[in-house]
C-alpha positions as CSV (number, residue, x, y, z in Angstrom):
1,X,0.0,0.0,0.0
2,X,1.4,3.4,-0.9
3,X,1.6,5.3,1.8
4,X,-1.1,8.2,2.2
5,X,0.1,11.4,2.9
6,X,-1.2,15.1,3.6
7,X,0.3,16.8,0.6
8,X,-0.4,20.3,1.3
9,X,-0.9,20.2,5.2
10,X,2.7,21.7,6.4
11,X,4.1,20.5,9.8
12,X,5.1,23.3,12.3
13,X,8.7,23.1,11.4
14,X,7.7,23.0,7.7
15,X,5.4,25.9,8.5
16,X,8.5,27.9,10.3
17,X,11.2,27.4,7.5
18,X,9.3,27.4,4.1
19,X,9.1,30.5,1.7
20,X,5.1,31.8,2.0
21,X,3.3,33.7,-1.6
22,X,2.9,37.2,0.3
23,X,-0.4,39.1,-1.1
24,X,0.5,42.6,-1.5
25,X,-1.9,45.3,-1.7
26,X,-5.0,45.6,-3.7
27,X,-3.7,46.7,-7.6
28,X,-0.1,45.5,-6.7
29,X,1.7,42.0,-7.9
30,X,2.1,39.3,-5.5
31,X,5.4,38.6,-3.4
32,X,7.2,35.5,-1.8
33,X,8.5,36.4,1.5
34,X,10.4,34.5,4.3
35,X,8.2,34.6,7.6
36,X,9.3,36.7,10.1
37,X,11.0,36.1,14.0
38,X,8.5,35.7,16.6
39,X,5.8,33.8,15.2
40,X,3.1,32.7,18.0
41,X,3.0,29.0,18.8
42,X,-0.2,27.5,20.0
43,X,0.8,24.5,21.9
44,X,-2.2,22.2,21.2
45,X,0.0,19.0,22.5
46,X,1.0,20.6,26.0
47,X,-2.7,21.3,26.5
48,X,-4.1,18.0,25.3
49,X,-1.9,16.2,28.2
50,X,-3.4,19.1,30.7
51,X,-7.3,18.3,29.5
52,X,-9.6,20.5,31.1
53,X,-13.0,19.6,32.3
54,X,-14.6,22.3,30.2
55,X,-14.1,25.7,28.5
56,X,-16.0,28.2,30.3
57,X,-17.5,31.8,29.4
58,X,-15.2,33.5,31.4
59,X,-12.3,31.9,28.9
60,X,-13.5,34.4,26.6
61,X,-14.8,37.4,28.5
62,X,-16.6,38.9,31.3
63,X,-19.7,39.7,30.4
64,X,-22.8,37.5,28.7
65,X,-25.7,38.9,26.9
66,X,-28.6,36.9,26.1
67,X,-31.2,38.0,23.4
68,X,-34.2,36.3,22.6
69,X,-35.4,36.8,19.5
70,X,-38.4,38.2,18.6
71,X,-41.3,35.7,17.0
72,X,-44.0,36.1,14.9
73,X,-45.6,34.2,11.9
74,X,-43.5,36.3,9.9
75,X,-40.1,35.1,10.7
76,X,-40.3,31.9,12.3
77,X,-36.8,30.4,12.4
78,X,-36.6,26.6,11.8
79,X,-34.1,23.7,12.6
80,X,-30.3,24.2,12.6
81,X,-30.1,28.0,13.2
82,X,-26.5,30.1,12.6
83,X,-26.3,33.4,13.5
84,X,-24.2,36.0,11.4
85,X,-23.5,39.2,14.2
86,X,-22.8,42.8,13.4
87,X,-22.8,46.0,15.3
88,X,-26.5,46.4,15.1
89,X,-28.4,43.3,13.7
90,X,-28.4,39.6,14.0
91,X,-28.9,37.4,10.6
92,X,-30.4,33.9,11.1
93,X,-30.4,31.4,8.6
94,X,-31.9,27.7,9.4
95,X,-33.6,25.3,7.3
96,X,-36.5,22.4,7.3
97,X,-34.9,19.6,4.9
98,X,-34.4,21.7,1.4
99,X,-36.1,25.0,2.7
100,X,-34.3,27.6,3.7
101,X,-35.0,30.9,5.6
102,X,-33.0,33.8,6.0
103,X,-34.5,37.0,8.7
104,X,-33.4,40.2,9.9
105,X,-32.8,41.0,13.7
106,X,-32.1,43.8,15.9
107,X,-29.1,42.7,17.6
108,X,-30.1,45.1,21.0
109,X,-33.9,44.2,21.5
110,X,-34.1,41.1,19.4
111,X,-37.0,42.8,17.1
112,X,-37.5,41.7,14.0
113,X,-36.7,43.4,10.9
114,X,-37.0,42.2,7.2
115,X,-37.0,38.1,5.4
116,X,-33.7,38.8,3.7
117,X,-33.5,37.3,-0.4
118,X,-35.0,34.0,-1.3
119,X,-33.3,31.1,-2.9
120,X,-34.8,30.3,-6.8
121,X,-34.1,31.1,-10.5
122,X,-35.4,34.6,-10.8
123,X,-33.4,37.7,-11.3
124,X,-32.7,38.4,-7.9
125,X,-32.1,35.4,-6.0
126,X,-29.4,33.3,-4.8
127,X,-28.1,29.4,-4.5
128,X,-26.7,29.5,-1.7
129,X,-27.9,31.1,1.5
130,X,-25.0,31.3,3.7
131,X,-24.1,34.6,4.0
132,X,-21.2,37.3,3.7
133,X,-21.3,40.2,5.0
134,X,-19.3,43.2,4.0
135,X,-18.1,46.0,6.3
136,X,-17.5,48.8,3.9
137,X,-21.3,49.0,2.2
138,X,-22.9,47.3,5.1
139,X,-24.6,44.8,2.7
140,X,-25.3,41.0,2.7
141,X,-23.9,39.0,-0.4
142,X,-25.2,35.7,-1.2
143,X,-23.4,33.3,-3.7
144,X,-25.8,32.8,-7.0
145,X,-24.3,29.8,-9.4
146,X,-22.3,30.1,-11.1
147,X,-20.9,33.4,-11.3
148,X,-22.5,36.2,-9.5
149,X,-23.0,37.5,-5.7
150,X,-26.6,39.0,-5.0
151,X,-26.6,41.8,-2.4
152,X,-29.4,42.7,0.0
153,X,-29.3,45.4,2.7
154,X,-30.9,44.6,6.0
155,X,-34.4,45.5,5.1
156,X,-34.5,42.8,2.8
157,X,-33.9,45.2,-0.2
158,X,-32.5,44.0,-3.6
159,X,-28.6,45.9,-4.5
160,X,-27.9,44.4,-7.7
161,X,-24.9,41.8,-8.6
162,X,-21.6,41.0,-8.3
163,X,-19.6,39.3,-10.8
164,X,-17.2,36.6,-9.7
165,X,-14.5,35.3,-11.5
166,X,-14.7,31.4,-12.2
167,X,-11.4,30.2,-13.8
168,X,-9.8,28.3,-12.8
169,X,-12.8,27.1,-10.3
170,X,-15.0,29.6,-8.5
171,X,-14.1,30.5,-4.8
172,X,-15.4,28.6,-2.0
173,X,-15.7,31.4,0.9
174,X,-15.6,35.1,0.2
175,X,-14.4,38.1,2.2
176,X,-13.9,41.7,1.7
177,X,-11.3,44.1,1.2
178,X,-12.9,47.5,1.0
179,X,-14.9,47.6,-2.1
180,X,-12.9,44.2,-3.2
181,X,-13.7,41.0,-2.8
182,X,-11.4,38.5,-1.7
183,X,-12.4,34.8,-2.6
184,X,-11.1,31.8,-0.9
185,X,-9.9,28.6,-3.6
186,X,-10.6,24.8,-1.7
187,X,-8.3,22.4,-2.5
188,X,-9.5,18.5,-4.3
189,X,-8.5,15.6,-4.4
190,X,-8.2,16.0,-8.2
191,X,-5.9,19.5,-7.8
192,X,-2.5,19.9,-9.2
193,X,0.0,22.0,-7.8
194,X,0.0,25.4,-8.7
195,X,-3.8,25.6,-8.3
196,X,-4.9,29.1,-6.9
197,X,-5.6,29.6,-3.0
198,X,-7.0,33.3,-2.9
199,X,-8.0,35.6,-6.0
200,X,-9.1,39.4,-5.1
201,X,-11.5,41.1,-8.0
202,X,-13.5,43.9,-8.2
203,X,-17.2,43.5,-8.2
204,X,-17.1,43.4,-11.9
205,X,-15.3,40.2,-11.8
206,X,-12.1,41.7,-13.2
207,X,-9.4,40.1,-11.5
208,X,-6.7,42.3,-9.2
209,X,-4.5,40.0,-8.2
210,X,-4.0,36.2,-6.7
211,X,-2.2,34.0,-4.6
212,X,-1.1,30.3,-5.7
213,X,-1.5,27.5,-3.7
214,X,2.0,26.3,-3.1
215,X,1.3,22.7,-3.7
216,X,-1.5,20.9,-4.5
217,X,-2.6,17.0,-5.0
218,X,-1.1,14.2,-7.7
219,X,-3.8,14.4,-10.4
220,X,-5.4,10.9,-10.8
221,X,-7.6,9.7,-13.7
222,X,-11.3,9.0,-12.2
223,X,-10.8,5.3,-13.5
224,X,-8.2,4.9,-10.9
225,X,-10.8,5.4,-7.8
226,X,-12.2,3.5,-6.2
227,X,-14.9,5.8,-3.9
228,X,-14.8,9.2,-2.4
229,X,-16.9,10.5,0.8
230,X,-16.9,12.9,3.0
231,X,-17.6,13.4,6.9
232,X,-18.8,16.6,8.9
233,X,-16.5,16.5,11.9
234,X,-18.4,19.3,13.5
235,X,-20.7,22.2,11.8
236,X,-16.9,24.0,11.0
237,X,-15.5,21.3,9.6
238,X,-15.8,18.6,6.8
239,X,-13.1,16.0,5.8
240,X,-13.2,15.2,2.2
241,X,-11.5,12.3,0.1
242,X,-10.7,9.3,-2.5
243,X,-9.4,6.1,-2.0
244,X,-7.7,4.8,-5.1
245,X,-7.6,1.2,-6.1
246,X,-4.3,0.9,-5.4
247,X,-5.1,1.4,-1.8
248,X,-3.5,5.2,-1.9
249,X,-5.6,7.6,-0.1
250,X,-5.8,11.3,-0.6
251,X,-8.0,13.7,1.5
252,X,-8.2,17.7,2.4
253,X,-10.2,19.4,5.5
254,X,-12.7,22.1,4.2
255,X,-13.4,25.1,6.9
256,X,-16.4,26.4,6.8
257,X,-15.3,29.7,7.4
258,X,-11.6,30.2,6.4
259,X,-11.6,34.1,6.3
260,X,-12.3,36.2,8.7
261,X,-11.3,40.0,10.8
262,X,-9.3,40.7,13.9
263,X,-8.9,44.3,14.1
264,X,-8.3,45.2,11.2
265,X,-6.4,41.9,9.6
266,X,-7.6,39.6,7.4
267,X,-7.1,36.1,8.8
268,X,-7.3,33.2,6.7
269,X,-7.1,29.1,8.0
270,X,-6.5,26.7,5.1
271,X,-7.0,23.5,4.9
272,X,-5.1,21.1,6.7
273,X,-2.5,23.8,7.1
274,X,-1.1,24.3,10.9
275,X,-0.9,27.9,10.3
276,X,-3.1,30.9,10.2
277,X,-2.1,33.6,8.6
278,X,-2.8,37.5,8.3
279,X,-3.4,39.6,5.2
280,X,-3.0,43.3,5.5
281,X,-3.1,46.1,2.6
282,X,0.4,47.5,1.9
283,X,2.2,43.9,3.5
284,X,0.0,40.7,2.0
285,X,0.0,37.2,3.4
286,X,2.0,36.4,6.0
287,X,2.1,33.7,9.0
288,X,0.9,35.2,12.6
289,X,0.3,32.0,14.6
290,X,1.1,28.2,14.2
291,X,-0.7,25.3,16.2
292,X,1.8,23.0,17.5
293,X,0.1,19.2,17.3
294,X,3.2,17.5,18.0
295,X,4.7,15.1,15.8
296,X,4.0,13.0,13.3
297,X,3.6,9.2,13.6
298,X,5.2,6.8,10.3
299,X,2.9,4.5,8.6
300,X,4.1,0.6,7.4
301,X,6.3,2.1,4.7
302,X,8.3,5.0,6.4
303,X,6.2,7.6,5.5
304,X,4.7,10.2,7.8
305,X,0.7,10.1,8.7
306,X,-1.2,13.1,10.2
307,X,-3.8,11.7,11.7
308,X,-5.0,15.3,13.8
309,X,-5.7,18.9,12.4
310,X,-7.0,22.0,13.6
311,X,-10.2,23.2,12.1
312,X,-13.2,25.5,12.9
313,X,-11.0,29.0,14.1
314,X,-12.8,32.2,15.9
315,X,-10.7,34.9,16.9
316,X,-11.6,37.2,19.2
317,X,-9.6,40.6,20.3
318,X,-7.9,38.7,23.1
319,X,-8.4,34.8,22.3
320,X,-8.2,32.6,19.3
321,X,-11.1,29.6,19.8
322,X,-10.5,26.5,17.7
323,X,-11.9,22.8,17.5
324,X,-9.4,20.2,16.9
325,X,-9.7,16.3,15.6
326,X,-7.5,13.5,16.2
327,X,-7.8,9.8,14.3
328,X,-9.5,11.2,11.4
329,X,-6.9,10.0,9.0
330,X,-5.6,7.2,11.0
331,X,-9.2,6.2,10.8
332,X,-9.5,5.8,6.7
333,X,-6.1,4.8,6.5
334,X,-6.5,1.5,8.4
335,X,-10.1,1.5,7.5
336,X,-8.6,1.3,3.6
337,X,-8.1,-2.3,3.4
338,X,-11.0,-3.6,4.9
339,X,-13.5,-1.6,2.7
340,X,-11.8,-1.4,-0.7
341,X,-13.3,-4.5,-2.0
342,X,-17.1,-3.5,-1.2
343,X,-16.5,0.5,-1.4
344,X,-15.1,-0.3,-4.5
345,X,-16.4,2.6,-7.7
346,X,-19.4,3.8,-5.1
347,X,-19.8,7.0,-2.6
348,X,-19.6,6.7,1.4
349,X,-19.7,8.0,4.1
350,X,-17.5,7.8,7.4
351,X,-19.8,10.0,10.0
352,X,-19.6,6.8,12.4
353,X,-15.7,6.8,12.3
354,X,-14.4,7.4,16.0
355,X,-12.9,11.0,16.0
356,X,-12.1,12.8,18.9
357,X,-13.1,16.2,18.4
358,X,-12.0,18.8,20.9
359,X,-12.8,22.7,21.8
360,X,-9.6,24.6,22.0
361,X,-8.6,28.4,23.4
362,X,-5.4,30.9,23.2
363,X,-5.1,33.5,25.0
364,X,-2.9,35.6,23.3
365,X,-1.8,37.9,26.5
366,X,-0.8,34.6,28.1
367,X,0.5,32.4,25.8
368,X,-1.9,29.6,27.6
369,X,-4.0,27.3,25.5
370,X,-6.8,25.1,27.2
371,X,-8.6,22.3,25.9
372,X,-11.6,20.4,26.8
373,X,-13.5,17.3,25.2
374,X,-16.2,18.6,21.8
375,X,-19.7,17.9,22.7
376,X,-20.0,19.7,26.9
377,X,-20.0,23.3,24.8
378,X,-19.0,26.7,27.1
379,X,-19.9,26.4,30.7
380,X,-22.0,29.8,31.7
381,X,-19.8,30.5,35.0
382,X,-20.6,34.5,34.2
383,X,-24.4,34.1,34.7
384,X,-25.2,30.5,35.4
385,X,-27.2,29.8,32.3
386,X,-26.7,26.8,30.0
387,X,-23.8,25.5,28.1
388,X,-23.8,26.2,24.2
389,X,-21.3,25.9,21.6
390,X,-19.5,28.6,20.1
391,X,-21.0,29.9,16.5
392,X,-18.4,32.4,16.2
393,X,-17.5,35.7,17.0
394,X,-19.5,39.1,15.6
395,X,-18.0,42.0,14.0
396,X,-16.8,43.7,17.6
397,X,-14.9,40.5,18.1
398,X,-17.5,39.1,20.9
399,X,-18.2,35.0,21.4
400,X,-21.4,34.7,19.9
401,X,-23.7,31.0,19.8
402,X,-26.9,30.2,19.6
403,X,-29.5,28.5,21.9
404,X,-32.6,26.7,20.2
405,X,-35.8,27.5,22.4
406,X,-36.4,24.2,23.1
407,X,-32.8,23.6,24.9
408,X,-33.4,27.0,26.9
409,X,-36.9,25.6,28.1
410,X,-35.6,22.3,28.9
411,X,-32.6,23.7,30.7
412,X,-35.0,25.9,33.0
413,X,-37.1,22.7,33.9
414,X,-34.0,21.5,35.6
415,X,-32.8,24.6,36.9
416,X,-35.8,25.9,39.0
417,X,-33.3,28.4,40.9
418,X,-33.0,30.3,37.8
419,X,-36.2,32.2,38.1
420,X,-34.1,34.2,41.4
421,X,-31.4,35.0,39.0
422,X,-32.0,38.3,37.7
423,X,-28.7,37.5,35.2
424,X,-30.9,34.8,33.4
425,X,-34.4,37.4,33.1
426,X,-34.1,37.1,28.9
427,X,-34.5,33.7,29.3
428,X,-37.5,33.1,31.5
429,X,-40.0,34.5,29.3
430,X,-38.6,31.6,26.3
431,X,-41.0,29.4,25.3
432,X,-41.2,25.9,23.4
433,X,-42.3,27.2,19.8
434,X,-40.2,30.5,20.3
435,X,-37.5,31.5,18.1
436,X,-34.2,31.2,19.3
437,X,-31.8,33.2,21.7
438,X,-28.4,34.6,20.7
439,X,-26.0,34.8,23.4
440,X,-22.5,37.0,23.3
441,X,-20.0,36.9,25.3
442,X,-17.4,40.2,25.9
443,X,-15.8,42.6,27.8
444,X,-17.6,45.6,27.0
């Protein structure tokens, strides 16, 4: 058997010495640039041998704010709710099998405000309603296949189209740069090297500039597999890949969101890659902080496995929040030989592979990283409400998640004390059928 490797993932070491493609400033060519002394090490293995019982809210702050939101027949929010976060509004998006809904919130008083776009084939809809939201116009893009971005304003008004630029493949993620938009390339099992990680272009589509991916995958003839699948680790996460018939394996991690602001850098998390790295007008793409997993184990043949990656990254203005899997690899690698004969020119699935998925967090005054087990989400030790998972962090850098009305009323039937906890108020009046509460944790 051939040995599988991660052919883009870089090792902390790797990470440290190799030359980085260094995005330079909107209209300017790109650059290749050593990295510079002092880059931040988050020791992921020093805290996995110190495994806390939990992550708690006062990890990421010192204040919590919980905000119910409003509901009506107007904008009743259904399963599997996300929640975008700006300054001043809240966007929801859930969805009942292949329905999706998209509404408007107030983020102080939780009131509703406007259904925002619609998913279909007319002139102003979109295919895909995750969201992007952009700082400099304060408007809500939304990806339309297979070359456009439709842009709503809060109210649910219609802003006309942006053009996106589809060669080689169109982005996977966007951001935004001013009045530029920065798209984000996944890698595939089928990539060669050389393939494109980011492209910035105007809103006419007219390319400004890109940054290559510095390797890529061996390109293999679809004859040659034998079946690809993919698992969700977690809602940030997805692990994608092809086993070949010759018992090779070759697989990349997709982040759901791999862009995203601190201050004012651009962050980006690719792939299997241990490093994040910042973008910043006038400098580019350059490595700020490197997750040390420790090191690699060798497979039958000599070759190294990695077998644990670092996924799902929040940053806040003090704390970086990350989930981390271990066996993923391990898993389909010694899973290979067994299933080859009956996977053999089909699909599958491995959601039932054993991972262990963990909740990670930096403090980047302390150098201290903590970890906990996935699954427990943040213990409320700042107002004694319920536990919840992070969703990620809102435009003023805050923890945000989400609770579903049914887990807040369920968590109250347990907790009779919490009606004498004048912390918990926004809660009490939640009930079953409600829509849910946001919850964001700060300093401010």
């Amino acid at each position: 058997m051939r040995k599988s490797v991660n052919t883009y993932g870089c090792s902390l070491w790797g990470c440290v010495t190799i030359v980085f493609c260094l995005l330079t400033a909107c209209g300017h060519k790109s650059q290749i640039q050593a990295p510079q002394e002092g880059l931040c090490v988050i020791d992921v293995e020093s805290a996995l041998a110190d495994l806390q019982d939990g992550l708690k809210l006062s990890d990421f702050g010192s204040r919590v704010r919980y905000v119910p939101l409003e509901t009506n027949d107007s904008c009743l929010v259904a399963a599997h709710p996300k929640a975008l976060v700006t300054d001043n509004y809240v966007l929801v998006t859930s969805r009942i099998g292949t329905e999706h809904f998209v509404h408007a919130f107030e983020r102080r008083t939780g009131r509703f405000v406007a259904k925002v776009g619609h998913r279909g084939e007319d002139p102003k809809a979109y295919t895909d309603f995750t969201p992007y939201y952009n700082a400099y116009n304060d408007l809500l893009y939304f990806e339309r296949i297979p070359n456009q971005l439709q842009k709503y304003d809060w109210q649910g008004n219609y802003h006309g189209r942006a053009f996106v630029p589809v060669w080689p493949r169109r982005p996977a993620s966007y951001f935004f740069c001013d009045s530029l938009v920065i798209g984000y390339h996944e890698p595939s099992v089928y990539e060669p090297v050389g393939s494109r990680l980011l492209s910035v272009f105007d809103e006419t589509g007219e390319v400004k500039d890109s940054v290559p991916r510095l390797s890529g995958f061996p390109v293999r003839k679809e004859e040659e597999i034998a079946c690809i699948g993919n698992s969700r680790i977690t809602d940030w996460g997805w692990l994608h890949y092809a086993i070949y018939k010759d018992g090779s394996i070759s697989c990349f991690l997709s982040n759901v969101r791999p862009l995203w602001k601190c201050g004012e850098s651009i962050r980006l998390k690719d792939g299997l890659n241990d490093t994040i790295y910042t973008w910043e007008k006038g400098i580019g793409l350059y490595p700020s902080f490197v997750f040390h997993t420790g090191k690699e184990e060798e497979d039958s043949q000599g070759g190294s496995v990695r077998d644990s990656w670092v996924f799902g990254v929040f940053e806040a203005s003090e704390k970086i929040f990350f989930q981390y899997v271990k066996n993923a690899f391990r898993v389909i690698h010694q899973e290979n030989a067994a299933t080859l004969s009956f996977l053999e020119g089909k699909s599958a699935s491995i959601e039932d592979f054993p991972y262990e998925v963990y909740n990670g967090m930096y403090d980047k005054q302390t150098g201290v990283t903590r970890m906990a087990l996935w699954g427990e989400g943040l213990e409320d030790d700042l107002a004694g409400g319920p536990s919840w998972e992070v969703q990620g962090t809102s435009t003023q850098e805050e923890i945000v998640g989400v609770l579903e009305a049914g887990e807040v009323v369920g968590w109250l039937e347990a907790h009779p004390e919490a009606k004498d906890n004048p912390r918990l108020a926004p809660l009490l009046k939640v009930k079953e059928e409600d829509n849910p509460v946001v919850v964001i944790v700060s300093d401010k």
